[in-house]
PyMOL Python script that loads the backbone (N, CA, C, O; Angstrom):
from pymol import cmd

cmd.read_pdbstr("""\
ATOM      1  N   UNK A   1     -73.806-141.931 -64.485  1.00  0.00           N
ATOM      2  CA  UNK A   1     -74.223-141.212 -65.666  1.00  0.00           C
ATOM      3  C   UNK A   1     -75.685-140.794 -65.485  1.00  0.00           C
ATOM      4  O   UNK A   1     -76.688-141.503 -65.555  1.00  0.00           O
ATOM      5  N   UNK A   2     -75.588-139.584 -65.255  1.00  0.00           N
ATOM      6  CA  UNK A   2     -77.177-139.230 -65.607  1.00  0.00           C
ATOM      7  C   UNK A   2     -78.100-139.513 -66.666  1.00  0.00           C
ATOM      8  O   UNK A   2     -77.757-139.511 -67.849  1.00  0.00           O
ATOM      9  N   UNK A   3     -79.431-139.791 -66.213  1.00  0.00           N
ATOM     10  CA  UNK A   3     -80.672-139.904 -67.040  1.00  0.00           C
ATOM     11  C   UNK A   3     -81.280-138.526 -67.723  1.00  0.00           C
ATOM     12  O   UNK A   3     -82.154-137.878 -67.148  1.00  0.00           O
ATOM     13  N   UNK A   4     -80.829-138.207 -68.785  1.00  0.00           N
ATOM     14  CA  UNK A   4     -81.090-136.872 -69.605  1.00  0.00           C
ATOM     15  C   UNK A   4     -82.623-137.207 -69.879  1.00  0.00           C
ATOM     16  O   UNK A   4     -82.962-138.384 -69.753  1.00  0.00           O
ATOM     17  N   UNK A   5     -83.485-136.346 -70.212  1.00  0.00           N
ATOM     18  CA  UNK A   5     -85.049-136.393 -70.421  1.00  0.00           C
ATOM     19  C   UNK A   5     -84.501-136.593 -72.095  1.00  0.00           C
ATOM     20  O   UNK A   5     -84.946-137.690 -72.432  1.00  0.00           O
ATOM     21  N   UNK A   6     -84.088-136.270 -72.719  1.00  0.00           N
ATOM     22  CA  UNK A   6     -83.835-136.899 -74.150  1.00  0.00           C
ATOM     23  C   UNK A   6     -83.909-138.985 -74.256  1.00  0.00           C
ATOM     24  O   UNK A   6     -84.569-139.762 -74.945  1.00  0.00           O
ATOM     25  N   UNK A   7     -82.792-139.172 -73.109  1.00  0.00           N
ATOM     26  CA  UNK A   7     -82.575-140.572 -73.040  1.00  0.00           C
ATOM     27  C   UNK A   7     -83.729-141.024 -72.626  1.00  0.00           C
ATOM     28  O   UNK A   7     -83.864-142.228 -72.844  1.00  0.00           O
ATOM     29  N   UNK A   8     -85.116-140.225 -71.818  1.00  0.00           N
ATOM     30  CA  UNK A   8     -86.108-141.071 -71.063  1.00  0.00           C
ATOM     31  C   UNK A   8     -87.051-141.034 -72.538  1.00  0.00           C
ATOM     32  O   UNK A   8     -87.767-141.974 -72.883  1.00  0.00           O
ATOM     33  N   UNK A   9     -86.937-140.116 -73.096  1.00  0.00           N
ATOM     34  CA  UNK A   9     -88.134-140.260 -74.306  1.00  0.00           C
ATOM     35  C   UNK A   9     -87.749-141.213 -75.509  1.00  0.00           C
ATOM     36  O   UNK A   9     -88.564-141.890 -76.137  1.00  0.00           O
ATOM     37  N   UNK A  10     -86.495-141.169 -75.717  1.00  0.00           N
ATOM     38  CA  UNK A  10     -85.992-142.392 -76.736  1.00  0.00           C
ATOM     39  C   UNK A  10     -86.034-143.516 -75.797  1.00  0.00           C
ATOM     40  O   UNK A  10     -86.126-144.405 -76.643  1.00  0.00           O
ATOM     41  N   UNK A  11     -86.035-144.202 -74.563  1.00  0.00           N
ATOM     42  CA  UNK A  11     -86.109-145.436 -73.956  1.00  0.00           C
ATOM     43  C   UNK A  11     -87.949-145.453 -74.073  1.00  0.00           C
ATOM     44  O   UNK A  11     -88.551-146.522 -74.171  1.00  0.00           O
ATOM     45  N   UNK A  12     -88.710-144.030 -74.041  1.00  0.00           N
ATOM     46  CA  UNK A  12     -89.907-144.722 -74.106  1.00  0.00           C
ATOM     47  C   UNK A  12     -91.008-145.133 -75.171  1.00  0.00           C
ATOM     48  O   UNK A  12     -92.066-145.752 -75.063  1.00  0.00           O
ATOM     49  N   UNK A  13     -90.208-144.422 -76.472  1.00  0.00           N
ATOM     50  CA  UNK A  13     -90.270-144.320 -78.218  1.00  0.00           C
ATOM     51  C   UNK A  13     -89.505-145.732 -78.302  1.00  0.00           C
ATOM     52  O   UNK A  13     -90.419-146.327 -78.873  1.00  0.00           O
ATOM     53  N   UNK A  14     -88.595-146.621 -78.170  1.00  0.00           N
ATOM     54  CA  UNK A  14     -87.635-147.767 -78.296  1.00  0.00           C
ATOM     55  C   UNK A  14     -88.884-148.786 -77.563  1.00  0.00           C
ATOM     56  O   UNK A  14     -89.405-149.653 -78.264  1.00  0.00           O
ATOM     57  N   UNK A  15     -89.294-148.611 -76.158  1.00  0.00           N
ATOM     58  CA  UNK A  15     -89.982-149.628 -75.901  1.00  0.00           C
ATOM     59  C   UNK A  15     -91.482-149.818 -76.457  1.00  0.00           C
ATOM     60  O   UNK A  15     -92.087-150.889 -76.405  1.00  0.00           O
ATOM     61  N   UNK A  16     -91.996-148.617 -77.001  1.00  0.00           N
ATOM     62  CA  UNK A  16     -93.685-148.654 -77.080  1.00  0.00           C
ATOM     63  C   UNK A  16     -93.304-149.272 -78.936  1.00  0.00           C
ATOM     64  O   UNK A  16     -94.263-149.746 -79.546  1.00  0.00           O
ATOM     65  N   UNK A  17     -92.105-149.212 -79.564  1.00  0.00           N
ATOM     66  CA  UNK A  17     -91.855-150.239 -80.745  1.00  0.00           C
ATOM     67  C   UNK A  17     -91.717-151.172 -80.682  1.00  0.00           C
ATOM     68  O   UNK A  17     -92.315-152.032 -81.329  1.00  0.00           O
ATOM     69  N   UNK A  18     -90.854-151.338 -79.856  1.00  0.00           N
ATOM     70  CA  UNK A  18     -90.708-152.828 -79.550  1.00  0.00           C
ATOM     71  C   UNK A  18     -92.046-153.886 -78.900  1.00  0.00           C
ATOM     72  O   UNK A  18     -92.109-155.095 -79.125  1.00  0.00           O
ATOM     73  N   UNK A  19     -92.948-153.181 -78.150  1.00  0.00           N
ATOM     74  CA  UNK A  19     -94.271-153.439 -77.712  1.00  0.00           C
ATOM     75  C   UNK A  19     -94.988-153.887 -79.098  1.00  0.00           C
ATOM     76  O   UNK A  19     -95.334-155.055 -79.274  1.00  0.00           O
ATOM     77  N   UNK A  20     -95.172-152.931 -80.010  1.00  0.00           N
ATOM     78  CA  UNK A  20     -96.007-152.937 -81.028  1.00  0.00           C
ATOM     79  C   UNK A  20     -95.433-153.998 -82.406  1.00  0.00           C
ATOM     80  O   UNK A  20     -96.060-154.338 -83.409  1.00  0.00           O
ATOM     81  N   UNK A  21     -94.089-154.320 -82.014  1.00  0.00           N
ATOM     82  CA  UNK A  21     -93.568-155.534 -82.963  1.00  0.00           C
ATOM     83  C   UNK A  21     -93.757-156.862 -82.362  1.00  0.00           C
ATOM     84  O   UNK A  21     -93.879-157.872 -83.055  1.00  0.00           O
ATOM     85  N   UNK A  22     -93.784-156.868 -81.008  1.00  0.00           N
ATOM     86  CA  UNK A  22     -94.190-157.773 -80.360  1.00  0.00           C
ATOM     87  C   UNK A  22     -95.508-158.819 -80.072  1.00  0.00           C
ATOM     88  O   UNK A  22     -95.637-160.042 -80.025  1.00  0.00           O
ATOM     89  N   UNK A  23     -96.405-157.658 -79.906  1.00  0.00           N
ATOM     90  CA  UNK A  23     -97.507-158.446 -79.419  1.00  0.00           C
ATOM     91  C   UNK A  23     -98.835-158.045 -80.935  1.00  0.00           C
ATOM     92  O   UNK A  23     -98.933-157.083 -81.696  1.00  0.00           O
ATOM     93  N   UNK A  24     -99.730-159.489 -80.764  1.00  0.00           N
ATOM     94  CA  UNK A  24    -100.573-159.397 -82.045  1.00  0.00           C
ATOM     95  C   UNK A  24    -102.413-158.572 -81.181  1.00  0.00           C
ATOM     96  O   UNK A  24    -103.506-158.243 -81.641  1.00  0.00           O
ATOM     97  N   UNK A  25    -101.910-158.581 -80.101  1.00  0.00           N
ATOM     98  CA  UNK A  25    -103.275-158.042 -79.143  1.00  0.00           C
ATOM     99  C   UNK A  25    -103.404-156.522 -79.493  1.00  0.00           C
ATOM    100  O   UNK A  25    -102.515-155.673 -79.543  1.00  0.00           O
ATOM    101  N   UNK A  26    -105.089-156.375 -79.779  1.00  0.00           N
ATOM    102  CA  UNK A  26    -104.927-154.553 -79.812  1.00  0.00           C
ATOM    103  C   UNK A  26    -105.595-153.692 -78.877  1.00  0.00           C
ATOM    104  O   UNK A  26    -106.158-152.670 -79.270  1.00  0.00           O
ATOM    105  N   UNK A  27    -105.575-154.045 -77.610  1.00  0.00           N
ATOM    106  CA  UNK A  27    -104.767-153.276 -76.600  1.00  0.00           C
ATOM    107  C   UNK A  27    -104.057-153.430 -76.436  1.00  0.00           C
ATOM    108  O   UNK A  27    -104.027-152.845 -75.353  1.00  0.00           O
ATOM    109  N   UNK A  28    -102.819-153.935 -76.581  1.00  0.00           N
ATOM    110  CA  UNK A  28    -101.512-153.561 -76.309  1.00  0.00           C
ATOM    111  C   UNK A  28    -100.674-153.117 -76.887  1.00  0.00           C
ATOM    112  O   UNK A  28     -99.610-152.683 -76.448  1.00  0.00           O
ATOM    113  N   UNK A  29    -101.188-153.184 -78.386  1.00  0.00           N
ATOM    114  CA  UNK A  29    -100.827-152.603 -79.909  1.00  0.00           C
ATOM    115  C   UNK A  29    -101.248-150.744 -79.684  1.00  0.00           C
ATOM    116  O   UNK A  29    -100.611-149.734 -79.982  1.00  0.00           O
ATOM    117  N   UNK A  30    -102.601-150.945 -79.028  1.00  0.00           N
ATOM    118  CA  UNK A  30    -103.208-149.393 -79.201  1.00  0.00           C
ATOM    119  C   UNK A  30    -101.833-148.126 -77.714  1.00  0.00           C
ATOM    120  O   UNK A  30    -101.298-147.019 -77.781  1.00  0.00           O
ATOM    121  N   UNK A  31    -101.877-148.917 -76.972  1.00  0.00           N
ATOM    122  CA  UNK A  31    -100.939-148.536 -76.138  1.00  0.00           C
ATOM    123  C   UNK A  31     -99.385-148.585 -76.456  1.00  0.00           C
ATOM    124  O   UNK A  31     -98.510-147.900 -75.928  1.00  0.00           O
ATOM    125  N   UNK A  32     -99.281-149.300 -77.184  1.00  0.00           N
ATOM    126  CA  UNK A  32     -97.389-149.452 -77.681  1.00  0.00           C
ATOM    127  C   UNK A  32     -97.486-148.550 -78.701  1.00  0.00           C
ATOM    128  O   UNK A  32     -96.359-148.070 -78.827  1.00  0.00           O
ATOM    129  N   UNK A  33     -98.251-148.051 -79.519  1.00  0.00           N
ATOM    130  CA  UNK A  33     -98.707-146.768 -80.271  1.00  0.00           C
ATOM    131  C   UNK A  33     -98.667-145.469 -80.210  1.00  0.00           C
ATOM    132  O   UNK A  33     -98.349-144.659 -81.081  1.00  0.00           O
ATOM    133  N   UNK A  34     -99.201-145.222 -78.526  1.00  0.00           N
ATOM    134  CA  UNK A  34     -99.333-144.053 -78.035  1.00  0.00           C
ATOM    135  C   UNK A  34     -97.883-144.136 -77.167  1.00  0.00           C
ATOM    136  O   UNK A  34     -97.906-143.164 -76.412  1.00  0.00           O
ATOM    137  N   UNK A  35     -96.776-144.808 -76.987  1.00  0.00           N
ATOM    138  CA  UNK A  35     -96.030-145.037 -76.394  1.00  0.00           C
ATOM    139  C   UNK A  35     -95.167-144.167 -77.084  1.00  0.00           C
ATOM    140  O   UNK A  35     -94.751-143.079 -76.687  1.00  0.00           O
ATOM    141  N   UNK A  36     -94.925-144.749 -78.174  1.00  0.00           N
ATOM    142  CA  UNK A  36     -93.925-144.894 -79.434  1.00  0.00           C
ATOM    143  C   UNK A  36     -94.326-143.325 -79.374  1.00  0.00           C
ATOM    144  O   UNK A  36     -93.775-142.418 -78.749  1.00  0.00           O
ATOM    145  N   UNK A  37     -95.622-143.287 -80.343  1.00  0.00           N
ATOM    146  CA  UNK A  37     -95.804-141.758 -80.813  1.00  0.00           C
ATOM    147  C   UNK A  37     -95.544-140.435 -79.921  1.00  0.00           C
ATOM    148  O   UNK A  37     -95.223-139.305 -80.288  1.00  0.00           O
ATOM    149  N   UNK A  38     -95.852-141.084 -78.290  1.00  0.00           N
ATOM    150  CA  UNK A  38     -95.877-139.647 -77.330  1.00  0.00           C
ATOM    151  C   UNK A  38     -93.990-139.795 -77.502  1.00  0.00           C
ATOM    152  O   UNK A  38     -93.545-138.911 -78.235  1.00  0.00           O
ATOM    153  N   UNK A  39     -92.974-140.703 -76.969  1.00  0.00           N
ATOM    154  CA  UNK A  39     -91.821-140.783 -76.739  1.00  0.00           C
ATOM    155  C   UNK A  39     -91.175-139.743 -77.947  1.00  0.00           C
ATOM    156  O   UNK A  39     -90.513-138.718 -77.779  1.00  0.00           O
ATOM    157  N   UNK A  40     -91.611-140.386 -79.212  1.00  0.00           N
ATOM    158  CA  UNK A  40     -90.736-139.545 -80.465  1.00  0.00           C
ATOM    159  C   UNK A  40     -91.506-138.243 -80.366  1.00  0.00           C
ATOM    160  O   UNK A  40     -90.725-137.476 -80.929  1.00  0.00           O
ATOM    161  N   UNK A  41     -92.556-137.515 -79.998  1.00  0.00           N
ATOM    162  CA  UNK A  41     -92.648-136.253 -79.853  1.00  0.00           C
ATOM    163  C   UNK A  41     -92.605-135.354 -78.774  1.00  0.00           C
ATOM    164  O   UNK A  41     -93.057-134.224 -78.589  1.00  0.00           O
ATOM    165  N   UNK A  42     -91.812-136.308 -77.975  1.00  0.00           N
ATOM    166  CA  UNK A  42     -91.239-136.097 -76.436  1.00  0.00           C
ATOM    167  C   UNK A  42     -90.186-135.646 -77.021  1.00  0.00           C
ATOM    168  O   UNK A  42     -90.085-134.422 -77.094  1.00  0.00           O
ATOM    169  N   UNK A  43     -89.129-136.483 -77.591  1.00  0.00           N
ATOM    170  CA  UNK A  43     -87.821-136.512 -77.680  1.00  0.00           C
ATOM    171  C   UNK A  43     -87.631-135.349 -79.389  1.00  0.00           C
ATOM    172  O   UNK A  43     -86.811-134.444 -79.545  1.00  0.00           O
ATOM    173  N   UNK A  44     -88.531-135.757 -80.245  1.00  0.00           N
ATOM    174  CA  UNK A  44     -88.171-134.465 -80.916  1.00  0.00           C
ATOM    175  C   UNK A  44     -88.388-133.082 -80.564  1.00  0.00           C
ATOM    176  O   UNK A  44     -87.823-132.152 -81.140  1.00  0.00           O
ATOM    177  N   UNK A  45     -89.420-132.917 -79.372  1.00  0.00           N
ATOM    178  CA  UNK A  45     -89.487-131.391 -78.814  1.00  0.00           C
ATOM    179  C   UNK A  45     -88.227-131.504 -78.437  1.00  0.00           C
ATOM    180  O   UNK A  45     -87.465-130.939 -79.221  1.00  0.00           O
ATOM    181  N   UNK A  46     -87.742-131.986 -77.590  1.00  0.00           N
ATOM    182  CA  UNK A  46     -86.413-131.936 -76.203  1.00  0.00           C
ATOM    183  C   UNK A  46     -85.348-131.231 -77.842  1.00  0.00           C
ATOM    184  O   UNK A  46     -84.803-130.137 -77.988  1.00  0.00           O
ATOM    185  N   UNK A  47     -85.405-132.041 -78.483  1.00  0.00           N
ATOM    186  CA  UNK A  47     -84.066-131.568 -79.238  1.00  0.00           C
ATOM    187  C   UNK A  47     -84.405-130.556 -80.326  1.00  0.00           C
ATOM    188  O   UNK A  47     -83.372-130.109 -80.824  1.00  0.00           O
ATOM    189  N   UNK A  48     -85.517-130.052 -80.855  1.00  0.00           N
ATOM    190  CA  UNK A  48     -85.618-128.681 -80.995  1.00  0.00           C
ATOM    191  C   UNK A  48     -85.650-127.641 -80.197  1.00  0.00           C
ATOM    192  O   UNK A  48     -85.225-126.607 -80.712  1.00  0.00           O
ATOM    193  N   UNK A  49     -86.080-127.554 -78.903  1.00  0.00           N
ATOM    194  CA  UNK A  49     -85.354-126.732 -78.081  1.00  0.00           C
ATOM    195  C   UNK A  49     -83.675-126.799 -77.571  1.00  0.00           C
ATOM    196  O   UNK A  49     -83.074-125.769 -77.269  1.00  0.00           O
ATOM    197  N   UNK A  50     -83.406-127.369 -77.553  1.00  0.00           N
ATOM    198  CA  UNK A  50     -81.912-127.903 -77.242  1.00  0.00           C
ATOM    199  C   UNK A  50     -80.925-126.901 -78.739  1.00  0.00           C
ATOM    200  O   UNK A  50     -80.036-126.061 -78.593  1.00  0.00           O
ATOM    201  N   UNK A  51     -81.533-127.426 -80.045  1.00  0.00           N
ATOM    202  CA  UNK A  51     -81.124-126.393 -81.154  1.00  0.00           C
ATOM    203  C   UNK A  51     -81.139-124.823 -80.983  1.00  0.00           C
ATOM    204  O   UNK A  51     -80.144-124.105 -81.083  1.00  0.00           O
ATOM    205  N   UNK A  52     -82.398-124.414 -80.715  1.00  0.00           N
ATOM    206  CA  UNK A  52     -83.007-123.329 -80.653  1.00  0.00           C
ATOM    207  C   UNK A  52     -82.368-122.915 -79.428  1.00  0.00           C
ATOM    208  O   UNK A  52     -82.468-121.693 -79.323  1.00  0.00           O
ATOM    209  N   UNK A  53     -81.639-123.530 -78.279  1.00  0.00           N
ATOM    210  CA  UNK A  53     -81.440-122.979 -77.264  1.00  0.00           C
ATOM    211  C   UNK A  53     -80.077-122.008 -77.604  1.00  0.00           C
ATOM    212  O   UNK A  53     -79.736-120.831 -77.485  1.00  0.00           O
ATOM    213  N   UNK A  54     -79.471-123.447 -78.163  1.00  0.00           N
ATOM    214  CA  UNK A  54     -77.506-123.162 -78.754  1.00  0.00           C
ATOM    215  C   UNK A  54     -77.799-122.354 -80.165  1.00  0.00           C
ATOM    216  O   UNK A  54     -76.842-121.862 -80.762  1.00  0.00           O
ATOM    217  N   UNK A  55     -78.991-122.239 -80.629  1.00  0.00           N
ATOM    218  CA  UNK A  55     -78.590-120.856 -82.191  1.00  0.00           C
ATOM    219  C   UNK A  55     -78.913-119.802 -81.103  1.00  0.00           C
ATOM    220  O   UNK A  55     -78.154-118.855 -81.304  1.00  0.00           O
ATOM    221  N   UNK A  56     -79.734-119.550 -80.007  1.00  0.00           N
ATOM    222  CA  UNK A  56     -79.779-118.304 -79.906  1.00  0.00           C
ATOM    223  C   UNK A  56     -78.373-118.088 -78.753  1.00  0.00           C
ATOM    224  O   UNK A  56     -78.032-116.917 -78.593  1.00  0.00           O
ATOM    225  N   UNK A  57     -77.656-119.061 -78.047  1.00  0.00           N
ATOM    226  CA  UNK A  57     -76.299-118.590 -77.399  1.00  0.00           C
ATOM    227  C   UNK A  57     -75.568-118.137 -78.292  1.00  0.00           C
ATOM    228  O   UNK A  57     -75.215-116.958 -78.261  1.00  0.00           O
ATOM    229  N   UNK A  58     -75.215-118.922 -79.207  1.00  0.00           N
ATOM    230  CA  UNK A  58     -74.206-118.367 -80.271  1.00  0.00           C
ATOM    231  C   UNK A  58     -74.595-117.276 -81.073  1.00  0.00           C
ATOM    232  O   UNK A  58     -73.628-116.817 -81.680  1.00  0.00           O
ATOM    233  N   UNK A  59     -75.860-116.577 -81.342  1.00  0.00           N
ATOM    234  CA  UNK A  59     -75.954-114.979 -81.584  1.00  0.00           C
ATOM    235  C   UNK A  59     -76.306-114.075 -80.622  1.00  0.00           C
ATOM    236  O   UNK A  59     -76.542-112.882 -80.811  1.00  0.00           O
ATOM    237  N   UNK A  60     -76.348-114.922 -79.141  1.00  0.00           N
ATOM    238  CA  UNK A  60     -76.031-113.698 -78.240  1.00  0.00           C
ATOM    239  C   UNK A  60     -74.189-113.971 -77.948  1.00  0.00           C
ATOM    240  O   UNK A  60     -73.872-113.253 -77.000  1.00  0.00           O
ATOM    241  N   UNK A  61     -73.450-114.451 -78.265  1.00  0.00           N
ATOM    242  CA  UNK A  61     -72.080-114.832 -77.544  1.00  0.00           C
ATOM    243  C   UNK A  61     -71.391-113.706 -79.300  1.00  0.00           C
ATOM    244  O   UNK A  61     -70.592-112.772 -79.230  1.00  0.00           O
ATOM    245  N   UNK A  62     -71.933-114.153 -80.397  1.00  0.00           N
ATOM    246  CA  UNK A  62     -71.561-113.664 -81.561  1.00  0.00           C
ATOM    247  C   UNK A  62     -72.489-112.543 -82.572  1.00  0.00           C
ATOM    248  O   UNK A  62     -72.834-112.984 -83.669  1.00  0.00           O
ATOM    249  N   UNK A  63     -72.738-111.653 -82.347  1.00  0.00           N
ATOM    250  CA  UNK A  63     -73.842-110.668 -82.235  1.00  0.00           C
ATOM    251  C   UNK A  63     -73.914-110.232 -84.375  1.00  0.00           C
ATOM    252  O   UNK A  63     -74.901-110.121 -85.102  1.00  0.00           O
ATOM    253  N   UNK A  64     -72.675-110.130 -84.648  1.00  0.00           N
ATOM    254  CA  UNK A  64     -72.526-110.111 -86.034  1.00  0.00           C
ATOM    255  C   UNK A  64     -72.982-111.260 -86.838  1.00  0.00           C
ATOM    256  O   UNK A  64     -73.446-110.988 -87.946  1.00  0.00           O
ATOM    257  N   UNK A  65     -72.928-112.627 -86.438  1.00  0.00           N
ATOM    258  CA  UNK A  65     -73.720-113.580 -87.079  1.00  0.00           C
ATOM    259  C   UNK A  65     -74.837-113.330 -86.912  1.00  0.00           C
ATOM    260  O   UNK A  65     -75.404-114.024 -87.757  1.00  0.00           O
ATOM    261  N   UNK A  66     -75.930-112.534 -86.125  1.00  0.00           N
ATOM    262  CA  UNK A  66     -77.512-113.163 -86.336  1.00  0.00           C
ATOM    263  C   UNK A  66     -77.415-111.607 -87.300  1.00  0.00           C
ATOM    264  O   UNK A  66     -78.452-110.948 -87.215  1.00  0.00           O
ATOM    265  N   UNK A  67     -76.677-111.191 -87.882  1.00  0.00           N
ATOM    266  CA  UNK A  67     -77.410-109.848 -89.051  1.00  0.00           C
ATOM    267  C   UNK A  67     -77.270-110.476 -90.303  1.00  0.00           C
ATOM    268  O   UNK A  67     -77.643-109.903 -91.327  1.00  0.00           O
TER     269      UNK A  67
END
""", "prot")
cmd.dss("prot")
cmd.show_as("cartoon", "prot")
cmd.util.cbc("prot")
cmd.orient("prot")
């Protein structure tokens, strides 16, 4: 099974939480932070383009839906 770049940004948003529930240290808090935060705006770009990719196939495949 392939490693989709969606699955690498939710494994790295999942671990930089789990980091930051974990440990009471803040460097490792300040880094499980930037973990978390870069992963979920890793993984929410990936899947607004992924949307944006499939609305614009389906009004080039269906030309009467985008009027």
């Amino acid at each position: 099974m392939p490693v989709t770049s969606e699955t690498a940004a939710a494994v790295v948003a999942a671990a930089g939480l789990c980091a930051l529930f974990a440990t009471g240290r803040p460097d490792v808090s300040r880094a499980a932070v930037l973990a978390w935060a870069g992963g979920t705006l890793w993984l929410a770009a990936e899947l607004l383009d992924s949307s944006l990719h499939r609305v614009g196939t389906q009004i080039a495949d269906h030309p009467a839906v985008g009027v």
